[in-house]
Residue frames as qw, qx, qy, qz and C-alpha x, y, z in Angstrom:
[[0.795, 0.553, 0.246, 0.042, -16.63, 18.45, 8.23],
 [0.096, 0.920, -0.350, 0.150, -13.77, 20.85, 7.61],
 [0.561, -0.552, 0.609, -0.096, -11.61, 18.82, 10.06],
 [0.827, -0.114, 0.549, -0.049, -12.39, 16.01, 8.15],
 [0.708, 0.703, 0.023, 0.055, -11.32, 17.12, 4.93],
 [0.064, 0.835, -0.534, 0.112, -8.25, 18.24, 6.29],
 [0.633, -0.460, 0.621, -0.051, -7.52, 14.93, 7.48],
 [0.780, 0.180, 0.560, 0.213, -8.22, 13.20, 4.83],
 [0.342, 0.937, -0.060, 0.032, -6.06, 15.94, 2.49],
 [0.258, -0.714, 0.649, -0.054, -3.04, 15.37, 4.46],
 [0.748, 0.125, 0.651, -0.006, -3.82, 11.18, 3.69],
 [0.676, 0.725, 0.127, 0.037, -4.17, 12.13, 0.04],
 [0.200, 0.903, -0.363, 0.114, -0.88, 14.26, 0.05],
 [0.660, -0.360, 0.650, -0.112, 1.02, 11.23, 2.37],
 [0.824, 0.234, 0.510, 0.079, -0.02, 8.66, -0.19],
 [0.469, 0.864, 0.093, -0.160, 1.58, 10.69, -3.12],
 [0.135, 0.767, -0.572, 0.256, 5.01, 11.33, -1.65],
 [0.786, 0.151, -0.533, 0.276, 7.71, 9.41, -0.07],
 [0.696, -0.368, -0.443, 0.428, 7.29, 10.76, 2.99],
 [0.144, 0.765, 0.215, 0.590, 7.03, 14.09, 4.26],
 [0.237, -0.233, -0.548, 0.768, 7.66, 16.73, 7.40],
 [0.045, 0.733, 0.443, -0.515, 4.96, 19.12, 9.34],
 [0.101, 0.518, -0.086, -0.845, 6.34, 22.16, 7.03],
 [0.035, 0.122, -0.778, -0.616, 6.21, 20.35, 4.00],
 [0.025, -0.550, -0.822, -0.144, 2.67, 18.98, 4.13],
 [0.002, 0.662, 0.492, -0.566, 1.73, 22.31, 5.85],
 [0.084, 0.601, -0.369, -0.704, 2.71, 24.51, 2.79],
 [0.153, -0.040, 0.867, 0.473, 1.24, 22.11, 0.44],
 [0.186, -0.614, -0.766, -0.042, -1.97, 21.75, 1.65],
 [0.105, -0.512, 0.008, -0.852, -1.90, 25.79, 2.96],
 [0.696, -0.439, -0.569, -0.001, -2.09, 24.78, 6.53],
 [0.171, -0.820, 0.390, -0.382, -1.05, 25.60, 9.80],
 [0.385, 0.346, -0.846, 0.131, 1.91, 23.31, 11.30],
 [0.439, -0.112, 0.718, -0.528, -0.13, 23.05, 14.71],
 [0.800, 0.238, 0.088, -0.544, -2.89, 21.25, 12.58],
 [0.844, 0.334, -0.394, -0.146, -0.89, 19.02, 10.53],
 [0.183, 0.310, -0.820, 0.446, 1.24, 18.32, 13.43],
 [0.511, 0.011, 0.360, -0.780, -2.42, 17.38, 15.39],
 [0.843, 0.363, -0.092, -0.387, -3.85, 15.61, 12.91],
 [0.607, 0.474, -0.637, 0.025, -0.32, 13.00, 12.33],
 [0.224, -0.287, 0.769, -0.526, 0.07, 12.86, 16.47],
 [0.758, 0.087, 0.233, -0.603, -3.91, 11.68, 16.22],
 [0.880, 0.250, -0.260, -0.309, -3.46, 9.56, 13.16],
 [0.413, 0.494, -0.726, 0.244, 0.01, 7.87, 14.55],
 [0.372, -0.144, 0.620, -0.675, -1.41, 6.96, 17.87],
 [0.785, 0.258, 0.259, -0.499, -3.59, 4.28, 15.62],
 [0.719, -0.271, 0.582, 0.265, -1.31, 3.33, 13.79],
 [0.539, 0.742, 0.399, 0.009, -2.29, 5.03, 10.36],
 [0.263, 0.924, -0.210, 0.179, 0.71, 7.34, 10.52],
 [0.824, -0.474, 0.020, 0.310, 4.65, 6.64, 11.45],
 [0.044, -0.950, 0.305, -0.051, 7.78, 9.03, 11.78],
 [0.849, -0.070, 0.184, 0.491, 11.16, 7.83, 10.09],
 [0.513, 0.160, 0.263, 0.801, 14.29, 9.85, 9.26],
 [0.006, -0.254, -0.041, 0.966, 12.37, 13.03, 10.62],
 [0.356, 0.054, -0.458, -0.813, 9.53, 12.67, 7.94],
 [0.553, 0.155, 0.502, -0.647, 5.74, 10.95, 8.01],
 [0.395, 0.256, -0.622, -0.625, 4.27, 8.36, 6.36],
 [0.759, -0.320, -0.076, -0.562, 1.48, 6.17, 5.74],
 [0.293, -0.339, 0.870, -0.203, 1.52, 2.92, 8.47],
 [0.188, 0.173, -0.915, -0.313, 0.69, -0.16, 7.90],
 [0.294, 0.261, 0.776, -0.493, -2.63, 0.05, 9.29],
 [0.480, 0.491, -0.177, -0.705, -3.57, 1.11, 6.25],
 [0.289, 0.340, -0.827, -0.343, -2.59, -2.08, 4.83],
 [0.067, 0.073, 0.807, -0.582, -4.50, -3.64, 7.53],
 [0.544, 0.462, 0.354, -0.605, -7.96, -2.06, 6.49],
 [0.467, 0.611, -0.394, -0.504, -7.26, -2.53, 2.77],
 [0.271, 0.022, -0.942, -0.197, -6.94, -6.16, 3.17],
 [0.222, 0.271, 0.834, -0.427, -9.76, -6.51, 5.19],
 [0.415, 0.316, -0.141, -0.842, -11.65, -4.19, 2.57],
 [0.375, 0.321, -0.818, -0.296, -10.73, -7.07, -0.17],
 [0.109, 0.053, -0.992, 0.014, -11.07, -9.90, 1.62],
 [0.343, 0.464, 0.488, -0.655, -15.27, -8.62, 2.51],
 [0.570, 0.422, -0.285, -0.645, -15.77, -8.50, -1.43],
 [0.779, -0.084, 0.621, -0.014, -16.97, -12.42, -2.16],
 [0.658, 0.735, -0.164, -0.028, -16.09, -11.76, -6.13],
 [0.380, 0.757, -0.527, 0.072, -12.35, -11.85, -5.11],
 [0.548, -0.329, 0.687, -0.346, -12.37, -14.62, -2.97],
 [0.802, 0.442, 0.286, -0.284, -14.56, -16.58, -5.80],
 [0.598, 0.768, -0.188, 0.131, -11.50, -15.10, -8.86],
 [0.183, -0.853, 0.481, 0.082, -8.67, -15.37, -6.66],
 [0.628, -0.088, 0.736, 0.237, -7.82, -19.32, -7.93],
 [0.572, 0.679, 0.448, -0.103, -8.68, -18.40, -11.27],
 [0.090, 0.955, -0.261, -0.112, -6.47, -15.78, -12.01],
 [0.375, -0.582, 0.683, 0.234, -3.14, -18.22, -11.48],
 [0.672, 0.219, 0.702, 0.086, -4.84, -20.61, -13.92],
 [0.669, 0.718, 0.187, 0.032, -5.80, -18.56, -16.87],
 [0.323, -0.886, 0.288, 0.166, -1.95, -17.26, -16.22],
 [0.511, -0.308, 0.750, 0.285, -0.70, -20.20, -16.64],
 [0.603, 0.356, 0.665, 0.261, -2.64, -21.08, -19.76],
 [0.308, 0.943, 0.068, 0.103, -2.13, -17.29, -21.62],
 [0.478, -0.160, 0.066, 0.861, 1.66, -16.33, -19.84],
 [0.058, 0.684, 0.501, 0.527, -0.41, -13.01, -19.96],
 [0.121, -0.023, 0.507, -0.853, -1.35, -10.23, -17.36],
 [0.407, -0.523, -0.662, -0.350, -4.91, -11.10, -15.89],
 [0.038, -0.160, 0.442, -0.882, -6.95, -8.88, -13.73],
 [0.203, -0.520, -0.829, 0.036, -9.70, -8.55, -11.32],
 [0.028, -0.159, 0.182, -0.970, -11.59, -5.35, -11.30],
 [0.000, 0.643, 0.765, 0.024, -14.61, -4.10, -9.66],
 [0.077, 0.495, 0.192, 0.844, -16.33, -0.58, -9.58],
 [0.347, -0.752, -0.483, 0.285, -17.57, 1.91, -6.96],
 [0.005, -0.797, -0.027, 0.603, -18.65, 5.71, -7.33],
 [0.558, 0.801, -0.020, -0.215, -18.20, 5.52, -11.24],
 [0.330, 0.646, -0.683, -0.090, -14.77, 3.68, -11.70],
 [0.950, -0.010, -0.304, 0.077, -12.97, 0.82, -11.40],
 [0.111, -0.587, 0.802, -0.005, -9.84, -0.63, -9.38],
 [0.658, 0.325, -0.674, -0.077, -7.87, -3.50, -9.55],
 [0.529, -0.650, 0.385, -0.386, -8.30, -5.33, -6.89],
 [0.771, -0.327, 0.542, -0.072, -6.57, -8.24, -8.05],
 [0.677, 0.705, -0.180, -0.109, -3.91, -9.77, -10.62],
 [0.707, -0.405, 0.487, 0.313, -1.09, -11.03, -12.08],
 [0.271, 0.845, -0.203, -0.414, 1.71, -9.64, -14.35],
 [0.891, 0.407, 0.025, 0.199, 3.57, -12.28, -15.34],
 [0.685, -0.277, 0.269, 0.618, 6.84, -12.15, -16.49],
 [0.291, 0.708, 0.396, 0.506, 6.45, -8.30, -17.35],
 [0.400, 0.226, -0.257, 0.850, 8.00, -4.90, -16.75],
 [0.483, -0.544, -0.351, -0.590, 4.55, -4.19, -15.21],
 [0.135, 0.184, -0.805, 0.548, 4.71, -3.93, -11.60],
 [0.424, -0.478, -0.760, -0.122, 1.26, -6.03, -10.17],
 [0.308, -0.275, -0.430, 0.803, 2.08, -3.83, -6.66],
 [0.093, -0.318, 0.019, 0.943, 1.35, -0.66, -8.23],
 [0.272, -0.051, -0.553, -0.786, -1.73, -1.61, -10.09],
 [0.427, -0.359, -0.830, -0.017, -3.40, -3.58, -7.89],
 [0.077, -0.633, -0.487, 0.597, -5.50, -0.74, -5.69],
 [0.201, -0.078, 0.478, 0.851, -5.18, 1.47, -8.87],
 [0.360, 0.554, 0.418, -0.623, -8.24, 3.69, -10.14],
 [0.274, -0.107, 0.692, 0.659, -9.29, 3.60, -13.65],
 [0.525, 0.310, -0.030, -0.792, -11.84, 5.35, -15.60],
 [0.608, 0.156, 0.765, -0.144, -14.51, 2.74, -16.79],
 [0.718, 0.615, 0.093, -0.313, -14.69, 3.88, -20.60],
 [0.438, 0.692, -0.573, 0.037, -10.87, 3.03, -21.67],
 [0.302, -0.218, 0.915, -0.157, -10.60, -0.21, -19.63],
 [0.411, 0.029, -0.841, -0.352, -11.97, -3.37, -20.78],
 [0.233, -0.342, -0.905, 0.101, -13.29, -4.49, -17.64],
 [0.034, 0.263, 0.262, -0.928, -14.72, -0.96, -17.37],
 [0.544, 0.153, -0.417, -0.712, -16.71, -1.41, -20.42],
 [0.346, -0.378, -0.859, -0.002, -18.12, -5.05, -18.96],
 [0.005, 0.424, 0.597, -0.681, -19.04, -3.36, -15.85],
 [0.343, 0.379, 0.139, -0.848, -21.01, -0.55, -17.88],
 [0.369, 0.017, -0.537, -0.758, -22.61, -2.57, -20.44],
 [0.369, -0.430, -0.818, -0.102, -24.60, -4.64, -17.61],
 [0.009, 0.490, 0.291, -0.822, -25.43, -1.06, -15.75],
 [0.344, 0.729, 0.587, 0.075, -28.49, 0.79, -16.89],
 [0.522, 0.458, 0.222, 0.684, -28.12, 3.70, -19.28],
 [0.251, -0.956, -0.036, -0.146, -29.37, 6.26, -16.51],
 [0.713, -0.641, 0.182, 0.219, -26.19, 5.02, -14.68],
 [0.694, 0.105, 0.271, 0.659, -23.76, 5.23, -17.45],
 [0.251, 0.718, 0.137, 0.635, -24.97, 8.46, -18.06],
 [0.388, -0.904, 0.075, -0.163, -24.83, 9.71, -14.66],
 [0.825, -0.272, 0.304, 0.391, -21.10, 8.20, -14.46],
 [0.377, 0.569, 0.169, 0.711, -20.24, 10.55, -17.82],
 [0.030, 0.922, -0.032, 0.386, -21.67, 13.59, -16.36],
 [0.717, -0.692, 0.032, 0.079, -19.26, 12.66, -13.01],
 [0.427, -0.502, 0.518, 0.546, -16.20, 11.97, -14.36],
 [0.547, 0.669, -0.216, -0.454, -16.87, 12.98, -18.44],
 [0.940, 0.285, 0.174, 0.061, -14.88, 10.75, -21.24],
 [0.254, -0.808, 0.388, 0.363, -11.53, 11.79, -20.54],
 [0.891, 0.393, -0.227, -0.028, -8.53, 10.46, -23.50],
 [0.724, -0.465, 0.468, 0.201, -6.31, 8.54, -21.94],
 [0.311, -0.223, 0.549, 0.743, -4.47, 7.95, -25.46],
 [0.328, 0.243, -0.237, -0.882, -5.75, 9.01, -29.09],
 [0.289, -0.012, -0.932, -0.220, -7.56, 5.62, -29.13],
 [0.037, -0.096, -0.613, 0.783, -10.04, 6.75, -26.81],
 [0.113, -0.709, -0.602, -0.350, -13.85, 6.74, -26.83],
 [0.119, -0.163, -0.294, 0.934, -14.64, 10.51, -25.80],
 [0.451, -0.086, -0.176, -0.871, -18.02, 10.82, -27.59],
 [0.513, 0.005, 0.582, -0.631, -21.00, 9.56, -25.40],
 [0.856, 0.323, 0.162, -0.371, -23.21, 7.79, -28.20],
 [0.461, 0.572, -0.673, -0.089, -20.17, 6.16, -29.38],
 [0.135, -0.305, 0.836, -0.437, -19.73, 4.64, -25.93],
 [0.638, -0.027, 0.565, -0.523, -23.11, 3.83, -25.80],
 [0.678, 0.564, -0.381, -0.276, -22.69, 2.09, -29.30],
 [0.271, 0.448, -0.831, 0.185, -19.64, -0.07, -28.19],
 [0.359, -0.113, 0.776, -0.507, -21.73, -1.22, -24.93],
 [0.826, 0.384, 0.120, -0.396, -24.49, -2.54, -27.30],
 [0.788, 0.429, -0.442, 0.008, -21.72, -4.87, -28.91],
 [0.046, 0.380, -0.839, 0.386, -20.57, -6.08, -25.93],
 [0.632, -0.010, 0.535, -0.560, -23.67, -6.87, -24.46],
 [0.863, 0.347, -0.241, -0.277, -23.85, -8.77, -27.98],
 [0.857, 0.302, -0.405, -0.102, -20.95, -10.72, -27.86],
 [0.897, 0.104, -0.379, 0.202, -19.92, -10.70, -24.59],
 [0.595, -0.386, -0.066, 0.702, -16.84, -9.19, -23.82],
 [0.109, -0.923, -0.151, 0.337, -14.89, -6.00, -24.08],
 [0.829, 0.296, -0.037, 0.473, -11.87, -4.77, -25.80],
 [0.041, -0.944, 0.203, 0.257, -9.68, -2.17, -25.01],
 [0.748, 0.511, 0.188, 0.378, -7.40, -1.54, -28.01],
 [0.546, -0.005, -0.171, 0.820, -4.89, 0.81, -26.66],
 [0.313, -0.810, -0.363, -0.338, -7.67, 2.72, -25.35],
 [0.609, -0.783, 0.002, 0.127, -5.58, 3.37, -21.68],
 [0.406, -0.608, 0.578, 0.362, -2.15, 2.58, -22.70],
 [0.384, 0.740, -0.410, -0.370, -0.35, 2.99, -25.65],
 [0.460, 0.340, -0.819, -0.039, 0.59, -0.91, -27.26],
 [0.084, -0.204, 0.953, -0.206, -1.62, -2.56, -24.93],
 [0.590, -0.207, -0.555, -0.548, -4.44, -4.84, -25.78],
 [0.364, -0.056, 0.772, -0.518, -7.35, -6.02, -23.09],
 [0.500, -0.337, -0.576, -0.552, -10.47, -8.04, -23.49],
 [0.083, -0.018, 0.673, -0.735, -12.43, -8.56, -20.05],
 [0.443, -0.428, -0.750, -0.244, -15.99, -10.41, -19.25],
 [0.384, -0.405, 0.301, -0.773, -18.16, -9.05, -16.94],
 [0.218, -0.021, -0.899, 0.380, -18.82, -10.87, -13.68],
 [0.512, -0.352, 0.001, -0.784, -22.86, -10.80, -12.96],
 [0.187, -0.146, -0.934, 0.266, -23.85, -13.42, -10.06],
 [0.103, -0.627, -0.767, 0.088, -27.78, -13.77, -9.50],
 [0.177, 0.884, 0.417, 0.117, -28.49, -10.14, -11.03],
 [0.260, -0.961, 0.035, 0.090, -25.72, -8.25, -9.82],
 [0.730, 0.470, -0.340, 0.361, -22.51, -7.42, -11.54],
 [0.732, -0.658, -0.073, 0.161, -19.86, -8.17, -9.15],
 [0.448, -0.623, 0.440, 0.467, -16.74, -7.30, -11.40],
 [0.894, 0.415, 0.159, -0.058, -15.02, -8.25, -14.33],
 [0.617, -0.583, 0.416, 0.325, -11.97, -9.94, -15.37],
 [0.388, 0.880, -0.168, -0.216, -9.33, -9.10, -18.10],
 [0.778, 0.151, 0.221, 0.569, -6.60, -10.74, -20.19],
 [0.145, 0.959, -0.183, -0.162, -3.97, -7.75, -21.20],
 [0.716, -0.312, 0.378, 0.498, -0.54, -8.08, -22.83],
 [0.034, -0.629, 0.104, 0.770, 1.10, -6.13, -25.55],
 [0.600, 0.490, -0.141, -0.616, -0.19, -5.57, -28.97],
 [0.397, 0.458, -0.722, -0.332, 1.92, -7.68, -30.95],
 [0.101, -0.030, -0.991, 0.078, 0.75, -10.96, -28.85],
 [0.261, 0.587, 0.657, -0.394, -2.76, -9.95, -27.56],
 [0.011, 0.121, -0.485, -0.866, -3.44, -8.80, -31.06],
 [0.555, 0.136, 0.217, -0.791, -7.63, -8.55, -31.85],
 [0.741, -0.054, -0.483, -0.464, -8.08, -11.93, -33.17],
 [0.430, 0.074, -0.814, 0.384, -6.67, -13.29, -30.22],
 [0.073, -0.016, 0.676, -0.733, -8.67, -11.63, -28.27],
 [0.654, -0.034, 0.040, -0.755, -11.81, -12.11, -29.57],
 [0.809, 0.128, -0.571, 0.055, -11.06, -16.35, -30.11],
 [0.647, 0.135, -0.632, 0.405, -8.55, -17.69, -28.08],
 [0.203, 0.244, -0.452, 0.834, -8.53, -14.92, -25.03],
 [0.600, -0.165, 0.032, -0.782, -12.52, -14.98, -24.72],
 [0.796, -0.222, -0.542, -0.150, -13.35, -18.61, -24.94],
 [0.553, -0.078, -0.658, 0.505, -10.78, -18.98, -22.01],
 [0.172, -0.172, 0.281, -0.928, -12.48, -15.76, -20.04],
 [0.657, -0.255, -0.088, -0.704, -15.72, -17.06, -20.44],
 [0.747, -0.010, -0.660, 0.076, -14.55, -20.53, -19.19],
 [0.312, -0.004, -0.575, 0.757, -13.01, -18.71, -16.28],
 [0.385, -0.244, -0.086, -0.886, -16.27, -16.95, -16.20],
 [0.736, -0.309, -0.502, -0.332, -18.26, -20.23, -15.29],
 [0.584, -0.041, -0.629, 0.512, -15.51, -21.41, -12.55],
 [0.073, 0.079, -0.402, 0.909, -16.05, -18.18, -10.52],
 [0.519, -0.233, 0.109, -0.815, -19.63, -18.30, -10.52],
 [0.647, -0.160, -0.731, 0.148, -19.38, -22.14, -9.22],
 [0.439, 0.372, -0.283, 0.767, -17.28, -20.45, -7.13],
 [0.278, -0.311, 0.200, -0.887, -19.69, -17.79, -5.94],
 [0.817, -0.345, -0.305, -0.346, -22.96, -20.37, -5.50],
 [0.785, -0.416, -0.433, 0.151, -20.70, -22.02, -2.57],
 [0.455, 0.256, -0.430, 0.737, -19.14, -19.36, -1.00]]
């Protein structure tokens, strides 16, 4: 077990930086060099680990599992034509998130013609009370499970727009489940607005997908009007979508 933490410490610390050497990772991580030199020989020999310019970093086998992860989830297969369409009809960012262990990632999107790099969001964790499609996902999850998702990772504030008090949250999810969708009102990021439908296929929520773009255009009647009708539209396509995949 011990071993395995260390391996997957040295991953964590890999994925962080631009590349590292033996001392450096050893002195981060309070190792010894034989280990972290053991552990890179092991992981490189798989391809998980390669040695430029003296220094270590992750290999592209990583990229390797991580599409294969994706391409095993039938939600993003189902959203992945979808996404270019509602694009085209918002000139917006639209995402695809789903959730596991009490958050979300992105596993799928488009930024548009925004300083927003898609790259760098698209594997991206995100707490599920200050995202939009975080708040679909939890208002079609029972309340044992939202609450056991607080006590795990609490109600950090991501800005001062933040839900941080628990019966608030559970307030907000009762008005989604009413009308729908989600909002996030600069709830994650300062000056940006989401809305975001949850994605439930034959009982089970598989995701849910978000319109974002900055206040002054994704402003809150847009998103409840204009930005919903077209979610929930995109909402039917994907669960065509799902029934033949």
């Amino acid at each position: 077990m011990k071993s395995d933490e260390t391996l997957l410490s040295i991953i964590d610390y890999l994925g962080d930086v631009d590349g590292a050497g033996v001392t450096e990772i050893a002195a981060h991580l309070n190792l010894a060099k034989s280990t972290v030199h053991d552990h890179l020989t092991s992981m490189g020999e798989h391809g998980f680990i390669v040695k430029r310019d003296h220094e270590y970093q992750l290999g592209l086998e990583f990229f390797n599992v991580g599409q294969s992860v994706r391409n095993r989830f039938d939600i993003y297969r189902a959203t992945e034509p979808v996404i270019d369409s509602l694009y085209d009809q918002t000139e917006e960012m639209v995402w695809l998130f789903t959730h596991e262990n009490g958050r979300v990632m992105c596993i799928d999107g488009f930024a548009g013609n925004t300083n927003i790099d898609a790259n760098s969001l698209i594997g991206s964790w995100a707490y599920m009370h200050c995202n939009s499609s975080g708040k679909a996902i939890l208002s079609q999850l029972p309340d044992s499970e939202v609450e056991a998702i607080i006590d795990n990772h609490g109600l950090p504030a991501q800005t001062s727009n933040t839900i941080t008090d628990s019966d608030e949250l559970f307030t907000e999810l009762e008005r989604i489940r009413e009308q729908g969708y989600a909002l996030n009102l600069g709830e994650d990021l300062e000056g940006i607005h989401a809305v975001g439908v949850p994605l439930v296929f034959e009982g089970e929520v598989k995701g849910a997908l978000s319109i974002a773009g900055p206040a002054h255009r994704v402003d809150l009647d847009r998103c409840e009007n204009e930005l919903a009708e077209m979610l929930f539209a995109a909402r039917n396509d994907i669960e065509l979508n799902l029934a033949y995949t």
